[in-house]
PDB file of N, CA, C and O in Angstrom:
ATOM      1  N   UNK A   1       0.824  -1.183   0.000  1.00  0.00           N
ATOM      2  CA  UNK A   1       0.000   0.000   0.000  1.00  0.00           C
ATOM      3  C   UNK A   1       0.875   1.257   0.000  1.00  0.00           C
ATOM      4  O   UNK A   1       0.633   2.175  -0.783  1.00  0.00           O
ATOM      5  N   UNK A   2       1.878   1.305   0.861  1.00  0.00           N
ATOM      6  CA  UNK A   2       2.651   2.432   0.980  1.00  0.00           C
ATOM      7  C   UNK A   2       3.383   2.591  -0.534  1.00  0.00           C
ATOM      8  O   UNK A   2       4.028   3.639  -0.574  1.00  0.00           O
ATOM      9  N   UNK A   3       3.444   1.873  -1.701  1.00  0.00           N
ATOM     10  CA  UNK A   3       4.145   2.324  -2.745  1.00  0.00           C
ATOM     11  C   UNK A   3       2.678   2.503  -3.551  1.00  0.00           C
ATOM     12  O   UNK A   3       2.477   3.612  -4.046  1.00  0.00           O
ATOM     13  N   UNK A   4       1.756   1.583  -3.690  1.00  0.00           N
ATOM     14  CA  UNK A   4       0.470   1.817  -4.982  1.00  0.00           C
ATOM     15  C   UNK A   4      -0.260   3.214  -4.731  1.00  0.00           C
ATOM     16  O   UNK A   4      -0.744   3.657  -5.773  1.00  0.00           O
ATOM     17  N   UNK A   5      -0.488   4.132  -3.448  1.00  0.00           N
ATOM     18  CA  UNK A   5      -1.450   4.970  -3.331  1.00  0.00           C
ATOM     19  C   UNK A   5      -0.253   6.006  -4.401  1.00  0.00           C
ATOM     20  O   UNK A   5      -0.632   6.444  -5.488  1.00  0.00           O
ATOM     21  N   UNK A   6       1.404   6.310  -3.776  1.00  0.00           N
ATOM     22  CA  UNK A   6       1.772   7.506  -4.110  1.00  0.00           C
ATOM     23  C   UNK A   6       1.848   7.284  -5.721  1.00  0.00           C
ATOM     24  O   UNK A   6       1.809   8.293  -6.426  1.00  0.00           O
ATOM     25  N   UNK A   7       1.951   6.051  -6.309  1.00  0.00           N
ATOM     26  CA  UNK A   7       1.943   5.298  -8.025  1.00  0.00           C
ATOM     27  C   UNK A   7       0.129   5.646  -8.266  1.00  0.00           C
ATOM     28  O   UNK A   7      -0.361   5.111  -9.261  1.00  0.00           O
ATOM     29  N   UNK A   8      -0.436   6.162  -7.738  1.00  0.00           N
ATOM     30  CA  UNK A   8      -1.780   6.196  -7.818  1.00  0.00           C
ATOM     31  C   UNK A   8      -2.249   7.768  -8.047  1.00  0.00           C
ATOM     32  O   UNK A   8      -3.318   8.145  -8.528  1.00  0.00           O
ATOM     33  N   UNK A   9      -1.228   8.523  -7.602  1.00  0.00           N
ATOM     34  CA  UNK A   9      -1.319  10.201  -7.584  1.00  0.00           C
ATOM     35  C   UNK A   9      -1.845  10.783  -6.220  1.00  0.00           C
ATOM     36  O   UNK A   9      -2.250  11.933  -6.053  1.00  0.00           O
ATOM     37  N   UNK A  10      -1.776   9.892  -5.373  1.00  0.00           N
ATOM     38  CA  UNK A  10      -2.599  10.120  -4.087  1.00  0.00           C
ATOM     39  C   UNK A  10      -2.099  10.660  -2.973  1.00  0.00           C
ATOM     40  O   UNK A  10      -0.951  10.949  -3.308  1.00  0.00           O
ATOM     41  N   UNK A  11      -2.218  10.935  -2.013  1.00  0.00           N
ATOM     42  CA  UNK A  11      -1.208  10.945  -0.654  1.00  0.00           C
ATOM     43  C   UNK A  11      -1.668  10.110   0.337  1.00  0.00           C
ATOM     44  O   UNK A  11      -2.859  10.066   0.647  1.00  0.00           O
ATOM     45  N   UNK A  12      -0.333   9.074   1.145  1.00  0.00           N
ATOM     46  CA  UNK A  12      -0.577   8.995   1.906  1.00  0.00           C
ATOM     47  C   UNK A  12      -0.569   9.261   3.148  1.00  0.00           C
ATOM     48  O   UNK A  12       0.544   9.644   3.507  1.00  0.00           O
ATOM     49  N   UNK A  13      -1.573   9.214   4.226  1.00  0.00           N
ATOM     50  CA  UNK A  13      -1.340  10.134   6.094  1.00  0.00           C
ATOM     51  C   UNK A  13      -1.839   9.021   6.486  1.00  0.00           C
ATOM     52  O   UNK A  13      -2.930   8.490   6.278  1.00  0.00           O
ATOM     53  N   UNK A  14      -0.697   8.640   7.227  1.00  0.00           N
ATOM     54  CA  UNK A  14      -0.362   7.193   8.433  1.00  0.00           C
ATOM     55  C   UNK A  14      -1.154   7.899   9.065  1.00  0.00           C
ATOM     56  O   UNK A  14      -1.535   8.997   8.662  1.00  0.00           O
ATOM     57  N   UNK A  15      -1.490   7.399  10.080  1.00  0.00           N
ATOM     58  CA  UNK A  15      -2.210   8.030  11.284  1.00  0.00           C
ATOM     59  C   UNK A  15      -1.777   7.266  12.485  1.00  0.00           C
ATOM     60  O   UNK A  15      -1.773   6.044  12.330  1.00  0.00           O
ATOM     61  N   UNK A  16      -1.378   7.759  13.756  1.00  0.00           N
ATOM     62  CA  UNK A  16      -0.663   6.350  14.967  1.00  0.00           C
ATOM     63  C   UNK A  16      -2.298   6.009  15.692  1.00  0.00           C
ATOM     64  O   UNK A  16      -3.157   6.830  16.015  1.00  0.00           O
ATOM     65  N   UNK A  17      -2.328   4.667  15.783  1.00  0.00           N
ATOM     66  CA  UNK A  17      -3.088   3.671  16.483  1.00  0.00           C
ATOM     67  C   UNK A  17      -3.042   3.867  17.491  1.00  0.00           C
ATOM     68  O   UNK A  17      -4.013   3.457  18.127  1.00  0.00           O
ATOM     69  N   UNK A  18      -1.822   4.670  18.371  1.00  0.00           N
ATOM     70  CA  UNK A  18      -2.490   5.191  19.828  1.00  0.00           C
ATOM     71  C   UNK A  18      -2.538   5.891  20.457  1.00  0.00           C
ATOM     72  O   UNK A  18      -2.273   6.044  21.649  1.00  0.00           O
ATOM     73  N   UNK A  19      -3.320   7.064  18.820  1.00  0.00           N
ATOM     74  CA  UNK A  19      -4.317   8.033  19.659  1.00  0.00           C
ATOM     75  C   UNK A  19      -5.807   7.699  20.143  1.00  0.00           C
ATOM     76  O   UNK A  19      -6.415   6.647  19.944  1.00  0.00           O
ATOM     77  N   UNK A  20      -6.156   8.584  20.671  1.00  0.00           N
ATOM     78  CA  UNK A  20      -7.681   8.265  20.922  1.00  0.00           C
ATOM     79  C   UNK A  20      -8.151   8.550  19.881  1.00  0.00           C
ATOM     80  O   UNK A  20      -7.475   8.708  18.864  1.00  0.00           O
ATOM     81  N   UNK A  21      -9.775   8.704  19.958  1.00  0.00           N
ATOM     82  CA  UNK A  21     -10.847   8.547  18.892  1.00  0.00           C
ATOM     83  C   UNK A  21     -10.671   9.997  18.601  1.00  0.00           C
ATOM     84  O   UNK A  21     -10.254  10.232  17.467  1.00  0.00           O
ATOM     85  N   UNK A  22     -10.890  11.000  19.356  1.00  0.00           N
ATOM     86  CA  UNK A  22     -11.154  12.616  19.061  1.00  0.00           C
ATOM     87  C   UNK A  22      -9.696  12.959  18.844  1.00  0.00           C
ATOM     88  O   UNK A  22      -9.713  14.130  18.465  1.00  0.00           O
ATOM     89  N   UNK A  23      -8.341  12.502  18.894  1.00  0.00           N
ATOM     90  CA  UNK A  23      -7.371  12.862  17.872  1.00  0.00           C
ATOM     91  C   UNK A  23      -7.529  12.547  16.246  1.00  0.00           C
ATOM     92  O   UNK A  23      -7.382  13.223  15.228  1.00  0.00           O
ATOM     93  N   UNK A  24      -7.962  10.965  16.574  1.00  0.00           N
ATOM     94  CA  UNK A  24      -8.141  10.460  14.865  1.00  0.00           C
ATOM     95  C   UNK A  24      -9.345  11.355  14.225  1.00  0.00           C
ATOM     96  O   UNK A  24      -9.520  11.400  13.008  1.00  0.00           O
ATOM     97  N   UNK A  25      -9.975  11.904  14.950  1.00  0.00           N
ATOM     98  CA  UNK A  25     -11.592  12.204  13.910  1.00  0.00           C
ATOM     99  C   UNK A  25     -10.997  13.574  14.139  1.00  0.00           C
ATOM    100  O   UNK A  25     -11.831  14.411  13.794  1.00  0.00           O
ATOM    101  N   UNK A  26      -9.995  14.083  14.541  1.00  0.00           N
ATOM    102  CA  UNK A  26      -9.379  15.785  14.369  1.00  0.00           C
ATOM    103  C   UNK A  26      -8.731  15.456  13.209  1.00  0.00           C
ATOM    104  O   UNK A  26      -9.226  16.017  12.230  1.00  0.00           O
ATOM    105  N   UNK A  27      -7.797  14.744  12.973  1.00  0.00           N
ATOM    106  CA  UNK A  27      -6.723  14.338  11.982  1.00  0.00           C
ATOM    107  C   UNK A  27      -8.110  14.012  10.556  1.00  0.00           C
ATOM    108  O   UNK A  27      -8.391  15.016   9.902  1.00  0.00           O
ATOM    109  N   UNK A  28      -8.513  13.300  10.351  1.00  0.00           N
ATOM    110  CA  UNK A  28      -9.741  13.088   9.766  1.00  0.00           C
ATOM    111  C   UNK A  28     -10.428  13.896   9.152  1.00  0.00           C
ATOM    112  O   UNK A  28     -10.590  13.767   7.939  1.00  0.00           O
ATOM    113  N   UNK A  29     -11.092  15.100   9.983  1.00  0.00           N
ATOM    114  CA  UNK A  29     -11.523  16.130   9.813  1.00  0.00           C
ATOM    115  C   UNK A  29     -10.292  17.408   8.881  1.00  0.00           C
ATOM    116  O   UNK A  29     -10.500  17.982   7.812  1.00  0.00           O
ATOM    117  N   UNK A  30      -9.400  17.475   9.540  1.00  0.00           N
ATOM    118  CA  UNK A  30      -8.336  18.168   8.657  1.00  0.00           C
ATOM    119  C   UNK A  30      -7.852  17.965   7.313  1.00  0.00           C
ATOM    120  O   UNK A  30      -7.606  18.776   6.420  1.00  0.00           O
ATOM    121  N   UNK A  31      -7.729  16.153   7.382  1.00  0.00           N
ATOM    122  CA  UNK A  31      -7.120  15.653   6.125  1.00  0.00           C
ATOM    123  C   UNK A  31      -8.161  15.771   4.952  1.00  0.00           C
ATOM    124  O   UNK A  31      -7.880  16.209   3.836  1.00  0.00           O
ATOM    125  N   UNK A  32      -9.457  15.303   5.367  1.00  0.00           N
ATOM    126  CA  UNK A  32     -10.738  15.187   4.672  1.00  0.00           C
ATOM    127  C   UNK A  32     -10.313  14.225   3.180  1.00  0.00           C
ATOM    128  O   UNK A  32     -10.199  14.514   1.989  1.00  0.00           O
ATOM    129  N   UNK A  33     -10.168  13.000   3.966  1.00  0.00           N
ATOM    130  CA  UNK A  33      -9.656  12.180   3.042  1.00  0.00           C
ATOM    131  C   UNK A  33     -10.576  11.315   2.354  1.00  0.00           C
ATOM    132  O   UNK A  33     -11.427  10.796   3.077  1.00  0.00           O
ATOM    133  N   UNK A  34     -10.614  11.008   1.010  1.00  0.00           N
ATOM    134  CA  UNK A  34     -11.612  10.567   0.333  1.00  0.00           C
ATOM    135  C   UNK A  34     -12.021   8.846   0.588  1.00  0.00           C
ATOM    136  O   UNK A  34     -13.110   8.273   0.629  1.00  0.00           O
ATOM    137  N   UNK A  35     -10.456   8.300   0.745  1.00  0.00           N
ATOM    138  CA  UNK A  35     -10.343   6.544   0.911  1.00  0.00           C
ATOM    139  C   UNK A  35      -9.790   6.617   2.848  1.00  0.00           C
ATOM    140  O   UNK A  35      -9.043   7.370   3.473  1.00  0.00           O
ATOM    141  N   UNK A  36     -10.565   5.509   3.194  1.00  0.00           N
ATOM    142  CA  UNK A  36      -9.717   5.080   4.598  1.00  0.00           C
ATOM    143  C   UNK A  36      -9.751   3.713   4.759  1.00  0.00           C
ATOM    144  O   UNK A  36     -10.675   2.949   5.037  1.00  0.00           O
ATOM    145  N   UNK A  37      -8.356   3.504   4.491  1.00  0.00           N
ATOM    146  CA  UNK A  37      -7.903   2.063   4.717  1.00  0.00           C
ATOM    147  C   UNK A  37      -7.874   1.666   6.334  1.00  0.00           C
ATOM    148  O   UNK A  37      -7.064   2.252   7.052  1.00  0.00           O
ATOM    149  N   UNK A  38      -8.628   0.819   6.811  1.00  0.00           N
ATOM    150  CA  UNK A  38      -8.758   0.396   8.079  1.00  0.00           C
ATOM    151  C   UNK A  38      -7.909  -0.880   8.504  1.00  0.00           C
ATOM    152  O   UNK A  38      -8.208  -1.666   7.606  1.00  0.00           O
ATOM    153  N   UNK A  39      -7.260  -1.371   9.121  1.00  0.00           N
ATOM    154  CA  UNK A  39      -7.077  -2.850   9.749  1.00  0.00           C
ATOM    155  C   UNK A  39      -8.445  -3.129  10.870  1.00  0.00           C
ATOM    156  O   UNK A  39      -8.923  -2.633  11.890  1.00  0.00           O
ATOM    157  N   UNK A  40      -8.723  -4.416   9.794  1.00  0.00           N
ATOM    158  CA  UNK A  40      -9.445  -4.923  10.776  1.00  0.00           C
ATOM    159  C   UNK A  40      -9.751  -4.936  12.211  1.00  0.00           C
ATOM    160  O   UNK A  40     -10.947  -4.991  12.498  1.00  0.00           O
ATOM    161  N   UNK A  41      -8.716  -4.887  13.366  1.00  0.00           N
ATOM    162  CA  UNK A  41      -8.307  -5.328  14.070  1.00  0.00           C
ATOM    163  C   UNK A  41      -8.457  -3.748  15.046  1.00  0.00           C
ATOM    164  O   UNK A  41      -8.161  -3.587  16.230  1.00  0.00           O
ATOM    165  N   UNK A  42      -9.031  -2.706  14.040  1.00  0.00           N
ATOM    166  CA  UNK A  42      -8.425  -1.588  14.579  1.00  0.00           C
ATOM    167  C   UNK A  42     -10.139  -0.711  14.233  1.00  0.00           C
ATOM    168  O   UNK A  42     -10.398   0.492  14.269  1.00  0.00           O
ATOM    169  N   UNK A  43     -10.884  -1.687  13.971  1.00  0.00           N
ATOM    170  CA  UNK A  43     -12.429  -1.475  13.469  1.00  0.00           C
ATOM    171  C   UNK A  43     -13.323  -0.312  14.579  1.00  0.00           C
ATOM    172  O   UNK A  43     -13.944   0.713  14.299  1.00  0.00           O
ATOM    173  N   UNK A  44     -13.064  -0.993  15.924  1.00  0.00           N
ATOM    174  CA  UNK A  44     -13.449  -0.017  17.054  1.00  0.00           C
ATOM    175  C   UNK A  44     -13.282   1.287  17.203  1.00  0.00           C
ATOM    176  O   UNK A  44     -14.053   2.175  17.566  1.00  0.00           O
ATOM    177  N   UNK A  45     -11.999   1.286  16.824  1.00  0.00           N
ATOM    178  CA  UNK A  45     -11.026   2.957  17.185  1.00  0.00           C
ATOM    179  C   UNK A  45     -11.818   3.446  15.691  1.00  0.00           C
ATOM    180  O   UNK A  45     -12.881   3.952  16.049  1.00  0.00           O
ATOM    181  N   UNK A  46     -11.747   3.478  14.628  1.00  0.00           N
ATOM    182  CA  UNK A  46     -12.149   3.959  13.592  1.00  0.00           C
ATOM    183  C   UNK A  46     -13.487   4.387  13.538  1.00  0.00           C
ATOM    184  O   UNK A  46     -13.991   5.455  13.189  1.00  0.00           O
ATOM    185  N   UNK A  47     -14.023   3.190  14.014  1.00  0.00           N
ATOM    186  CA  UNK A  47     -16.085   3.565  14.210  1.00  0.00           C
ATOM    187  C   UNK A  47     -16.383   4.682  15.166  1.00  0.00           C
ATOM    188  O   UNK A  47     -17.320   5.438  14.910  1.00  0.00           O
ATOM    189  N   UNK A  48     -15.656   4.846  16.253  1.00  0.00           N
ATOM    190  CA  UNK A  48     -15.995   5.457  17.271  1.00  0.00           C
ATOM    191  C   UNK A  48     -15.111   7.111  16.808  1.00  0.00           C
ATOM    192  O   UNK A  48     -15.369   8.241  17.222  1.00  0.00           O
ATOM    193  N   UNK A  49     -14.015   6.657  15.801  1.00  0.00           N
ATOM    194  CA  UNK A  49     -13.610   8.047  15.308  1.00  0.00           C
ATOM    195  C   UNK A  49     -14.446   8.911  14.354  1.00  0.00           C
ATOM    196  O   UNK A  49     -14.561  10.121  14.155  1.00  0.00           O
ATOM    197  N   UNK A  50     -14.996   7.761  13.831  1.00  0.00           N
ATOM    198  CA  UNK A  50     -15.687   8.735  12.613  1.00  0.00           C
ATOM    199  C   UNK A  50     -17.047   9.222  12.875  1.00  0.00           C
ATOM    200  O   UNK A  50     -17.584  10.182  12.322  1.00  0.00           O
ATOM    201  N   UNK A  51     -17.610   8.357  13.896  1.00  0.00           N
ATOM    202  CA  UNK A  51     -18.682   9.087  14.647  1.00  0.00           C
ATOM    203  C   UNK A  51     -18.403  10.288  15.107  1.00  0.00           C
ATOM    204  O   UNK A  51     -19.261  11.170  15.091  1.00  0.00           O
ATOM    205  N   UNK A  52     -17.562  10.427  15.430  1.00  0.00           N
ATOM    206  CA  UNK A  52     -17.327  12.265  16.220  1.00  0.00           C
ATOM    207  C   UNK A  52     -16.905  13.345  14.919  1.00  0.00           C
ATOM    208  O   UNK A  52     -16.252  14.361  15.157  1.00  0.00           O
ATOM    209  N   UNK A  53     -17.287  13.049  13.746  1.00  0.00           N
ATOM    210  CA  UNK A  53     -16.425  13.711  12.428  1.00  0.00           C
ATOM    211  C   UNK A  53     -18.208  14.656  12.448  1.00  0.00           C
ATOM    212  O   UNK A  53     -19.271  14.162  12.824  1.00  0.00           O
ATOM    213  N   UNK A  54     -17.987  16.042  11.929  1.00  0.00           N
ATOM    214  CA  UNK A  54     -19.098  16.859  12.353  1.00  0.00           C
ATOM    215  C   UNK A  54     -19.991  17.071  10.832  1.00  0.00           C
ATOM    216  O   UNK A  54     -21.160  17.449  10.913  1.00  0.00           O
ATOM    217  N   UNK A  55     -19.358  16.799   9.435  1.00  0.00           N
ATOM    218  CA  UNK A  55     -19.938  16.803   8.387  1.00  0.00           C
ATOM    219  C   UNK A  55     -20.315  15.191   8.588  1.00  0.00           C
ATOM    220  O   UNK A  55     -19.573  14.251   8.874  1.00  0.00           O
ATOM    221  N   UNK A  56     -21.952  15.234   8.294  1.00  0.00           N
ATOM    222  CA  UNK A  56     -22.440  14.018   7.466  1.00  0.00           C
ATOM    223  C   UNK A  56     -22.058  13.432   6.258  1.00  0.00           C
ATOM    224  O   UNK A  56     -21.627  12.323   5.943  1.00  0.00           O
ATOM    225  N   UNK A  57     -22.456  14.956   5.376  1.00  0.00           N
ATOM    226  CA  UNK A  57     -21.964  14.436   4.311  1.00  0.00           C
ATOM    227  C   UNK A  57     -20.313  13.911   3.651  1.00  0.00           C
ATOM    228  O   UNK A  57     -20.063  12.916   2.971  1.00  0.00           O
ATOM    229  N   UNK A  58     -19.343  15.028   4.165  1.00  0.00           N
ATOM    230  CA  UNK A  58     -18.024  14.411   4.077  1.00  0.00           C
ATOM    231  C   UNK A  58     -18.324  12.679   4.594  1.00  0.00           C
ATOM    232  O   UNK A  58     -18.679  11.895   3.714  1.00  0.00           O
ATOM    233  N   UNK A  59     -18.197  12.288   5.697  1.00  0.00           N
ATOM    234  CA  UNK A  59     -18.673  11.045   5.846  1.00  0.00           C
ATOM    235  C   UNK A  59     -19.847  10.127   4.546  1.00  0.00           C
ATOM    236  O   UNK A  59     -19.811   8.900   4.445  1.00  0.00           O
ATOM    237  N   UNK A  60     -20.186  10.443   4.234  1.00  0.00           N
ATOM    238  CA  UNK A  60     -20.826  10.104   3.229  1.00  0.00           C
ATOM    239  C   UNK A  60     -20.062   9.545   1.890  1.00  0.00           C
ATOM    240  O   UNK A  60     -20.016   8.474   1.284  1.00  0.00           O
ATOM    241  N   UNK A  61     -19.555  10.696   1.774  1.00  0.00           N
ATOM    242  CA  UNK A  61     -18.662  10.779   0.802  1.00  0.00           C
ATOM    243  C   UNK A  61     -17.032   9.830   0.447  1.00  0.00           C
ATOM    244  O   UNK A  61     -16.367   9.846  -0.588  1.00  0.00           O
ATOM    245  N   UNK A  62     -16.796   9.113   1.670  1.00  0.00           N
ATOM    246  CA  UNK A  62     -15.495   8.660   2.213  1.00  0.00           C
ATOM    247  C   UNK A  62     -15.717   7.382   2.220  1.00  0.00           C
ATOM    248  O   UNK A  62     -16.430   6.687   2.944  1.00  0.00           O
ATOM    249  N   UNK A  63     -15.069   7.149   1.384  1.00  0.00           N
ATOM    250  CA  UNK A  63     -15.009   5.123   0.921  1.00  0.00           C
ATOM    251  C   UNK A  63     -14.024   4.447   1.958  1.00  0.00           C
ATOM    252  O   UNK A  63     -12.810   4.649   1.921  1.00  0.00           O
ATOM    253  N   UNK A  64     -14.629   3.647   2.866  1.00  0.00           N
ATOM    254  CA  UNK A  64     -14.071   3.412   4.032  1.00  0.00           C
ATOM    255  C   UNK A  64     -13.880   1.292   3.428  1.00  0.00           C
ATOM    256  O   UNK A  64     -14.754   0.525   3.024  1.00  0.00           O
ATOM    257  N   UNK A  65     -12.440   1.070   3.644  1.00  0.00           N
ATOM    258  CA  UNK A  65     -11.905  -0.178   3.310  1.00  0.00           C
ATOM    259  C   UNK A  65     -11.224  -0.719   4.255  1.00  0.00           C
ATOM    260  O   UNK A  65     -10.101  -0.308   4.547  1.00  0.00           O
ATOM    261  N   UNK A  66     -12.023  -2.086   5.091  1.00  0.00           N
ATOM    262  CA  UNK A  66     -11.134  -2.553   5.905  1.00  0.00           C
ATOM    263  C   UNK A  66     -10.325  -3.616   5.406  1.00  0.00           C
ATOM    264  O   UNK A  66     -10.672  -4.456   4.577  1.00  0.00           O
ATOM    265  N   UNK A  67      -8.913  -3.488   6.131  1.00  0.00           N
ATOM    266  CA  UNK A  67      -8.078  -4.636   5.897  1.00  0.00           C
ATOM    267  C   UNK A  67      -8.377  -5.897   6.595  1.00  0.00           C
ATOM    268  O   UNK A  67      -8.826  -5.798   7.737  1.00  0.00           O
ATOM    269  N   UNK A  68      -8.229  -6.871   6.174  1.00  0.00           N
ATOM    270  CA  UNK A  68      -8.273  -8.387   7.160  1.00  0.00           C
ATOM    271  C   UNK A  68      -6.955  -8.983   7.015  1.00  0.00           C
ATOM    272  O   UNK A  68      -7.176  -9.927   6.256  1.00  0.00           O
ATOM    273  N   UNK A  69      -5.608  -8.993   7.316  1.00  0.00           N
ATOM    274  CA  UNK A  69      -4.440  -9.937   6.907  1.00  0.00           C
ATOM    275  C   UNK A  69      -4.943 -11.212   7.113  1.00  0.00           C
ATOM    276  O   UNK A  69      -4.921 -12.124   6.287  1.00  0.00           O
ATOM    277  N   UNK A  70      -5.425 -11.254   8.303  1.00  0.00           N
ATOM    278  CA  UNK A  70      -5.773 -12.611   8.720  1.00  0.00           C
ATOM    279  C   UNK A  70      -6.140 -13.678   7.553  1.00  0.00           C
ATOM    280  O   UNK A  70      -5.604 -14.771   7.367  1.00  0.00           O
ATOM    281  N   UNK A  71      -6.879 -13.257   7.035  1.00  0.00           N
ATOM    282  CA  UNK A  71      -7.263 -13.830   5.564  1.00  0.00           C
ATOM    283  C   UNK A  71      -6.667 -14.314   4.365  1.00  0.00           C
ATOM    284  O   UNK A  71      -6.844 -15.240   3.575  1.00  0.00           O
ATOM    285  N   UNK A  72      -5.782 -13.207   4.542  1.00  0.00           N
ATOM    286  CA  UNK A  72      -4.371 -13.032   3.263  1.00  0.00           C
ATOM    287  C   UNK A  72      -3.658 -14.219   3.035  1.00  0.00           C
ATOM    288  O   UNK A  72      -3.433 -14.651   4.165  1.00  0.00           O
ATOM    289  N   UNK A  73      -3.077 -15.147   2.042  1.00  0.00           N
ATOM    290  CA  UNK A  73      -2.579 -16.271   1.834  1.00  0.00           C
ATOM    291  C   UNK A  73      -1.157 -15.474   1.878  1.00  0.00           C
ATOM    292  O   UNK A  73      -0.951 -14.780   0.883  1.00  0.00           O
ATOM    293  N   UNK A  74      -0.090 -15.467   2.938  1.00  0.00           N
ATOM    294  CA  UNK A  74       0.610 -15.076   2.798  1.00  0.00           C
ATOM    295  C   UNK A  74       1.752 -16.456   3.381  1.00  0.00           C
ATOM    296  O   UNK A  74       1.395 -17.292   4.212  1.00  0.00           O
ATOM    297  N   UNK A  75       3.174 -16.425   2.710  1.00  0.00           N
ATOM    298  CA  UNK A  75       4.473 -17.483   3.582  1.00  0.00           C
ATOM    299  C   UNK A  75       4.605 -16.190   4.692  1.00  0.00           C
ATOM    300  O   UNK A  75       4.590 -14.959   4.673  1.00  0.00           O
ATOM    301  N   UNK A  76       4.733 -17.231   5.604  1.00  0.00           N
ATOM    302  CA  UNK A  76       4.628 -16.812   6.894  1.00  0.00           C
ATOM    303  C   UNK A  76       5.996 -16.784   7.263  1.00  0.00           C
ATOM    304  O   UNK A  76       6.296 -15.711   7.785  1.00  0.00           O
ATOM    305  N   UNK A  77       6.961 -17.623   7.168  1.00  0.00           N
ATOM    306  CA  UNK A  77       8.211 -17.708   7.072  1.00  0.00           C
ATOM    307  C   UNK A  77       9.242 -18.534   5.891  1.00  0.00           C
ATOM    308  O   UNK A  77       8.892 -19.644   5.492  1.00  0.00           O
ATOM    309  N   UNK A  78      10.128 -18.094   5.538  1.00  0.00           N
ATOM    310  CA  UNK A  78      10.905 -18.918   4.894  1.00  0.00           C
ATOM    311  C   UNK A  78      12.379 -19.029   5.555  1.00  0.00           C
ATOM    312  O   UNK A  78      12.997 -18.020   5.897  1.00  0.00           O
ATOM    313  N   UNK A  79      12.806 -20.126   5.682  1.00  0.00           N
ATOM    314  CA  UNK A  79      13.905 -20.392   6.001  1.00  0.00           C
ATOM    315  C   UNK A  79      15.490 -20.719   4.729  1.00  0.00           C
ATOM    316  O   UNK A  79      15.763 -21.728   4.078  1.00  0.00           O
ATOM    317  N   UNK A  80      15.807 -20.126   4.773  1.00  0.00           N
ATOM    318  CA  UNK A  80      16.931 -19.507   3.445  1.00  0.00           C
ATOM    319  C   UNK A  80      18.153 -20.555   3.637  1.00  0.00           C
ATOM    320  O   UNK A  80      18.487 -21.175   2.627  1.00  0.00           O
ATOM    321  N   UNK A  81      18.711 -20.758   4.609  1.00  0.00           N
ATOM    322  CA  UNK A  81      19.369 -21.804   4.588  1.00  0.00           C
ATOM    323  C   UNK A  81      19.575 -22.564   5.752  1.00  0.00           C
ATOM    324  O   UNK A  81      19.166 -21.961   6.744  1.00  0.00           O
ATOM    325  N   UNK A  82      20.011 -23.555   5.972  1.00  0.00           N
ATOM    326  CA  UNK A  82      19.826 -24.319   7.608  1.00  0.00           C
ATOM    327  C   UNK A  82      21.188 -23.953   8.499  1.00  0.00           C
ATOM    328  O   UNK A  82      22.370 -23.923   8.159  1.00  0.00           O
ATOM    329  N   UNK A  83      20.651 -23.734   9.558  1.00  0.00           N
ATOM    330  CA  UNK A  83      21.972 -22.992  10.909  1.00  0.00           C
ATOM    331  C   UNK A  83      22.757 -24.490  11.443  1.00  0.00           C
ATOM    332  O   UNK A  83      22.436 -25.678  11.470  1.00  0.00           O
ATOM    333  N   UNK A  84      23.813 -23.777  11.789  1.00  0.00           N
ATOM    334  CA  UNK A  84      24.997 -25.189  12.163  1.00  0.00           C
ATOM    335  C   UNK A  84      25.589 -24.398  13.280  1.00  0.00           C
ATOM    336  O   UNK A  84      26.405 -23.481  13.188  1.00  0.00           O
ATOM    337  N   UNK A  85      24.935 -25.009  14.564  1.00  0.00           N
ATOM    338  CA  UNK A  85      25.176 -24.850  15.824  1.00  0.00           C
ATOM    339  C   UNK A  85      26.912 -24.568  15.912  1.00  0.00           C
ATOM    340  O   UNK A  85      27.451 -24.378  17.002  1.00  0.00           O
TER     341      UNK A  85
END
């Protein structure tokens, strides 16, 4: 994600996971960002942020995408060559 949005013409704004809700929906409110990529995992903090966001319609307007890794078929590890104590 961090290389396709800026290959996309877009910007991206990390946001840190531990602020509270009324930092994220300040940050939110400022950025007035069109896409919000969510982690799953992080569903609470986001719902309860965007509830406090004071335009409806901006909210309206804001294509909200959660992530699931959990899901993701990803190698979890690879081991490259074997260790000799």
């Amino acid at each position: 994600m961090h290389f396709a949005v800026p290959m996309a013409g877009a910007v991206l704004n990390t946001i840190n996971t531990r602020l509270d809700e009324k930092s994220i929906a300040g940050i939110l409110c400022h950025a007035q960002p069109k896409m919000l990529f969510i982690d799953r995992n992080l569903e609470h903090l986001a719902r309860e942020s965007l509830q406090l966001l004071p335009h409806e319609d901006f909210k309206q307007n804001m294509k909200v995408i959660f992530i699931d890794e959990s899901k993701t078929s990803s190698i979890q590890g690879v081991r490259l060559r074997e260790s000799h104590p």
